[in-house]
N, C-alpha and C positions, 0 to 999 in steps of 0.2 A: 722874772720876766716871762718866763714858757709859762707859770700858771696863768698870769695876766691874758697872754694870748687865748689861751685854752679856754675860758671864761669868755672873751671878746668872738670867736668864730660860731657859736652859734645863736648870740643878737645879731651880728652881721645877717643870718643866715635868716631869720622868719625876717626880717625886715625886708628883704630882695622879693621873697614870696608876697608879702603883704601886698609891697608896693604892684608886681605884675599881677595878682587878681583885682586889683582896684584898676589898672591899667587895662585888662580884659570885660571888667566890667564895663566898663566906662565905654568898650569900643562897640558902636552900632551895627547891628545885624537886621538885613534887608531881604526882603521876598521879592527881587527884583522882574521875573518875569516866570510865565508857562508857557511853554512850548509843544503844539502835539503834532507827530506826523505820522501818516496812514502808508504802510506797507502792505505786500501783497494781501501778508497774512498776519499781521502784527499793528497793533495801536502800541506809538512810542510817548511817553509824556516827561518832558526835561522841564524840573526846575530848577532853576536859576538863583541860587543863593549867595549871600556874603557867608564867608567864612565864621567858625566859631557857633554853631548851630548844630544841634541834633535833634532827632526825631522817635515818635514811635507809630505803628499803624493801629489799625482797629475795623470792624467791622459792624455795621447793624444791617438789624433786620427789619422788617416791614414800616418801610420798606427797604428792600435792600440797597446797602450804600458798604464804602470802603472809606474808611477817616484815615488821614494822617495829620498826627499835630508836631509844627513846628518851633521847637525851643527858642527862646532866646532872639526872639524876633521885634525888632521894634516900629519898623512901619513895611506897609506892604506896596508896592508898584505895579503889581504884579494886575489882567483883570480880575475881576470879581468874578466873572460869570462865566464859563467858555464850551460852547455847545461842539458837542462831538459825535452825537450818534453814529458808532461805531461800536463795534465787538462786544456790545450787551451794555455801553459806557454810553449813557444821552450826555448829563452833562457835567462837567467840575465847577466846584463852587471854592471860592475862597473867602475867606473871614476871617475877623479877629477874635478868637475866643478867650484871649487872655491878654493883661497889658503884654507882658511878652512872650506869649501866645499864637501863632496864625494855624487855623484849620483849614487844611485841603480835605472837600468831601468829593467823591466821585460817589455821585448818580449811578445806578446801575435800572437797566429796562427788562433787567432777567437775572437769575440768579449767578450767585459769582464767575467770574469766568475764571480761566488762570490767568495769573500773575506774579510779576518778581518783583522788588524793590532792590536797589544797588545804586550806590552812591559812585559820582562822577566828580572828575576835577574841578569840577562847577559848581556842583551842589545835587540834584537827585531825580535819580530817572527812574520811573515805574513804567514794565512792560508789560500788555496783555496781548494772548492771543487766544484761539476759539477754542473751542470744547473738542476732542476729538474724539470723534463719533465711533461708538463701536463699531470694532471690526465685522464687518456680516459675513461669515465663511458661506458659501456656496453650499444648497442642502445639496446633497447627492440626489441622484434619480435612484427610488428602490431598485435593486437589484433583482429581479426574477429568479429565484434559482429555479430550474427545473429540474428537479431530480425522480427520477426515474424508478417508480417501486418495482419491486420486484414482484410477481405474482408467481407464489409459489403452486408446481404442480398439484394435481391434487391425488392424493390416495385411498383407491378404495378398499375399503374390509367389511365384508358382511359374515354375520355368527347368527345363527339357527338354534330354537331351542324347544325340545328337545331336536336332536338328530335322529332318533328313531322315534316312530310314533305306531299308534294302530289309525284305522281310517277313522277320520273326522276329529280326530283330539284335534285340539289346537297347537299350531306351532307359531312362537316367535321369530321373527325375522327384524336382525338389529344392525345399524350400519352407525352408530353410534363414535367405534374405532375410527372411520373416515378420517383421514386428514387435509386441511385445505380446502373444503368439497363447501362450496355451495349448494346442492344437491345431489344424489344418487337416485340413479334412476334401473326401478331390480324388475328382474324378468323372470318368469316362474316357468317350467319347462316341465314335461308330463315324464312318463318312462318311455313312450314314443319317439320325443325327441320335440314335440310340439307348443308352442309358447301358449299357457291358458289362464294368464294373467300379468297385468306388470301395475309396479306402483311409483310412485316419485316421493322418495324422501329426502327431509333438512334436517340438519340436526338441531332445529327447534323440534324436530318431529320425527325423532331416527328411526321410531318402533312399529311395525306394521303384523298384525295377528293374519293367519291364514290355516284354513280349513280343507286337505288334501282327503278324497270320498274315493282311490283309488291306489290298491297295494302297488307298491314299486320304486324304483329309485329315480327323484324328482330330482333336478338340480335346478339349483336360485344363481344367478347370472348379474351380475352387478358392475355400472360403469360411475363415477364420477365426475363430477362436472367443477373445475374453477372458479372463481371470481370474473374471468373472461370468457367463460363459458368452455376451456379446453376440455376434451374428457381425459379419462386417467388411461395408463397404458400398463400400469401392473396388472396381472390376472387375478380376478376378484369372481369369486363363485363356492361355492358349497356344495354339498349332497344333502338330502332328506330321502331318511327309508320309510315307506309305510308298509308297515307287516303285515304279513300274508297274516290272514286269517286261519286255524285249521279246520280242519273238514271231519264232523262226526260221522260215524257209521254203529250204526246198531242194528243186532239182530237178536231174537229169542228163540231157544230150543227149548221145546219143543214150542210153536205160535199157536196151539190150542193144544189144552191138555183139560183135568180133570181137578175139581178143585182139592185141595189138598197138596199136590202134587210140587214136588220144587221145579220151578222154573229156571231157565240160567239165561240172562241178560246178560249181551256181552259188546261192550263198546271198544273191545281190544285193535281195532283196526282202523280207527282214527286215526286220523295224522296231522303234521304241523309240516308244509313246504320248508320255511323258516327257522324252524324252532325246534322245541318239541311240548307234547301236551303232557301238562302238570297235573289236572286234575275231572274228572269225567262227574257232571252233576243229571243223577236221577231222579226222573219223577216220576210218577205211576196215578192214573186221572180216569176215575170213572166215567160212567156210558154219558154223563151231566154234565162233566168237565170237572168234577171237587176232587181236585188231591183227596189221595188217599193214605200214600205214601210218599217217602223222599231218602236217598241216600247219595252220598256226594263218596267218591272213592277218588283216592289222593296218589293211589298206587299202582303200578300195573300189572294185573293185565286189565283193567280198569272192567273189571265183569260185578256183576250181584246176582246171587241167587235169590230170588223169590217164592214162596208158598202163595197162594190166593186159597182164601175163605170160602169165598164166596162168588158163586158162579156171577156171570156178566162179561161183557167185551171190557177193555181196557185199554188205554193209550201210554203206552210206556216212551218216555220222551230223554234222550239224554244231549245234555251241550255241552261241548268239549272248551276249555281255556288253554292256551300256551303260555309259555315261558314270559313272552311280552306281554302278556294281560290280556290279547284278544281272544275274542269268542266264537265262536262256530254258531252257525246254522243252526236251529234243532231237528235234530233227526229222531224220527217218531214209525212206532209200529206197531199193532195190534193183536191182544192176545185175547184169545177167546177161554173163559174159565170157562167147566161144564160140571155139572152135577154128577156123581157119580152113580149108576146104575147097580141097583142091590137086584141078587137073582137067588129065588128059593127053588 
């Protein structure tokens, strides 16, 4: 008896099923109406279905439309046509695209908007509403900064080259060191105390040559000038020495004598304010002016003795050098030779 049962409960069982899918088929499913209403912000579209029905969406393009097709649909009630222009949605269309088939197409007058689909105790409601338009943040107004440079003082340095000189060499005057300086502006001063020259340099141009024709101590005087024109307040200034010259002296004992006879040239009294004299250069220049002789003494008492040959005046010339290279004067004097007289 239990196998019997065992055996009988599951032909009971596909036969219950058999019968209720022939039963569901059999049962009619209707597109009974579309419904659409217009909120503030919102397109609402209800349709109205019989039960036992599903669906799926779709989309095409050019032109753009939104499909949905409806399963299991046997006849439709619903209109055909239902104009809407609203929220990019002109118009829905309905159709039969299959015997149990119905397609809902929505028209679109613009590209998709949003939208949701969600099923009601009715049958199916699709909601649209509009594109929400970027947010446009507010540009700022630039901001100005004003900031405030600094302009830094300016400092001046001026360097001299050499710092001693003799009259007329050339000296450099360099303001190159300067810091800050849009220009310096240098003032040349005598041993007086008298201003006898001034120049304006930049330090596209720091370097300025100058030619002092007077022994003594010059001083260069220099201010600086800013970016805003400030001058500088460090003390900026130099010295330049131009070396005394020294002074020859010459004399000869005896200043006419006999020829044969030695002579004694003596430049021992020479001097150098400055310095001192290194070296006494002689010359000895007939009645013509042609060298005759020449002797340069290195030592002191810076003298030469001479013999003469040969009678005639003579110009004996000597110029003195110091320690700094400069030169003297020439100091010149006259020697008369004389023949000497024989007596029988």
């Amino acid at each position: 008896m239990t196998k019997k049962n065992i055996l009988l409960f599951p032909c009971l069982l596909l036969l219950v099923l058999s019968f209720t899918a022939l039963s569901f088929s059999k049962e009619e499913s209707i597109l009974e109406r579309i419904v659409t209403s217009k909120g503030e912000k919102t397109l609402e579209v209800k349709i109205f279905l019989s039960p036992n029905t599903f669906h799926r969406e779709f989309k095409l393009y050019n032109p753009y439309r939104i499909g949905i097709d409806l399963f299991n649909i046997k006849s439709i009630q619903s209109s055909r046509s239902i104009r809407v222009n609203a929220l990019g949605i002109g118009t829905i269309r309905v159709s039969k695209f299959k015997p149990n088939i119905a397609r809902i197409v929505f028209d679109l007058t613009e590209e998709f908007p949003p939208y949701k689909t969600e099923s009601f105790k009715e049958g199916l409601r699709v909601v649209f509403w509009p594109e929400e338009e970027p947010r446009v943040i507010p540009e700022e107004e630039p901001r100005v900064i004003e900031e405030k440079i600094k302009i830094e003082d300016a400092i001046c340095d001026i360097k001299v080259d050499p710092a001693k000189a003799n009259i007329n060499d050339p000296i450099s005057v360099d303001i190159s060191g300067s810091q800050h300086a849009k220009s310096v502006e240098v003032d040349v001063f005598n041993p007086e105390g008298a201003k006898i020259d001034t120049q304006e340099l930049t330090p596209d141009s720091p370097k300025w040559e100058i030619i002092l024709d007077k022994p003594g101590e010059y001083v260069i005087k220099g201010k600086a000038f800013n970016m805003e024109g400030k001058p500088s307040e460090n003390p900026c200034e130099v010295k330049i020495y131009i070396n005394f010259p020294p002074i020859s002296k010459l004399e000869c004992y005896p200043s006419k004598g006999n020829v044969g006879r030695p002579i004694a040239i003596n430049a021992s009294d020479s001097s150098d304010s400055d310095g001192d004299v290194v070296n006494v250069d002689f010359t000895i220049a007939d009645e013509e002016g042609n060298l005759i002789d020449r002797f340069v003494d290195t030592e002191k008492p810076f003298s030469w003795v001479k013999v003469f040959e040969k009678k005639g005046i003579y110009t004996v010339t000597a110029i003195v050098t110091d320690d700094s290279g400069a030169v003297s004067e020439p100091a010149q004097v006259e020697f008369a030779a004389k023949q000497k007289r024989l007596f029988f």
